[in-house]
C-alpha positions as CSV (number, residue, x, y, z in Angstrom):
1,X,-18.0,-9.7,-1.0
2,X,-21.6,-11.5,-0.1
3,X,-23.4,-10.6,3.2
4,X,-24.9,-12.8,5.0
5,X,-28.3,-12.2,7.0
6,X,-28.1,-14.5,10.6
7,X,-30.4,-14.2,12.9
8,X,-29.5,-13.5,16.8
9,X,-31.1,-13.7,20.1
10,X,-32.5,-10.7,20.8
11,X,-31.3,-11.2,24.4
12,X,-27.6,-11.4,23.0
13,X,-27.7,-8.1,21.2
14,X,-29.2,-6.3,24.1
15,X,-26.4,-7.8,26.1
16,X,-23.6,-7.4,23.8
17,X,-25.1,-4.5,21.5
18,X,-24.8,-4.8,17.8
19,X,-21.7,-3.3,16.7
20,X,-19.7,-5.0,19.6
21,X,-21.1,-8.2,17.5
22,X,-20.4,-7.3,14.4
23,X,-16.7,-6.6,15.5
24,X,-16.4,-10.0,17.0
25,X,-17.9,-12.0,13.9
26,X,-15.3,-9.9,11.5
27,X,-12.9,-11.0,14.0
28,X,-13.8,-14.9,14.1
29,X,-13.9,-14.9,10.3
30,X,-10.6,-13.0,9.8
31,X,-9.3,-16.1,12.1
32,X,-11.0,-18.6,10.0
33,X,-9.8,-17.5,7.0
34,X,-6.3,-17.4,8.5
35,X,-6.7,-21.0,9.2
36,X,-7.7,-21.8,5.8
37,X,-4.5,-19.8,4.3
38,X,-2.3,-21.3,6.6
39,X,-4.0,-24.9,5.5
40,X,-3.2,-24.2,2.1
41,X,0.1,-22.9,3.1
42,X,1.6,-26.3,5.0
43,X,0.0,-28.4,1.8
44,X,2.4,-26.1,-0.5
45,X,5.4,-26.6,1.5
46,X,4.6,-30.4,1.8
47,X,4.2,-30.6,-2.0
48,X,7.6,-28.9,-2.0
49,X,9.4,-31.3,-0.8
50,X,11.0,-28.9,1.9
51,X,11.2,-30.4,5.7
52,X,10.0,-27.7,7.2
53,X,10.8,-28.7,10.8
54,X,14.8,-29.1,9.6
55,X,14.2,-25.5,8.4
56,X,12.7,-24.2,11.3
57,X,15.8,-25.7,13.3
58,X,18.3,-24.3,10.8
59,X,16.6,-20.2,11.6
60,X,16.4,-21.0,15.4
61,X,19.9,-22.1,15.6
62,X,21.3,-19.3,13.2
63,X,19.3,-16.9,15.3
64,X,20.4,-18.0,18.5
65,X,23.7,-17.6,17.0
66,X,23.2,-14.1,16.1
67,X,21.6,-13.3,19.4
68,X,25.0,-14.3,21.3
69,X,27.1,-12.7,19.1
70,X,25.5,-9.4,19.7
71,X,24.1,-9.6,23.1
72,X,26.1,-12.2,25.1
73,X,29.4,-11.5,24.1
74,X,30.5,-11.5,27.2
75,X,28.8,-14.4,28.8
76,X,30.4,-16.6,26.1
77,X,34.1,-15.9,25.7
């Protein structure tokens, strides 16, 4: 792992205090690299060949399905 040395407006870490900070850059960065994953992600299922939208509409209809079936069973006789 590298650290990185920023610098900060003093007025800011007064403000916000240091830890409180540090929490929200880890945060931001844990986001960031989400983003980057889920980048990398889409560009593997693309290279797949798989429609992901068809896909996504095949799991929302099954579990729409599955919802009724167990939980509506009497709204739709």
């Amino acid at each position: 792992m590298t650290t990185l040395t920023i610098q900060i407006d003093d007025s800011l870490v007064k403000e916000a205090g240091e830890d409180t900070l540090q929490d929200y850059l880890k945060e931001q960065l844990d986001v960031y690299k989400l983003r980057i994953l889920g980048g990398k992600l889409k560009k593997a299922v693309q290279k797949s060949g798989i429609d992901l939208e068809k896909e996504l509409d095949k799991a929302k209809e099954k579990a729409w399905r599955t919802y009724k079936e167990e939980n509506l069973k009497e709204f739709f006789k």
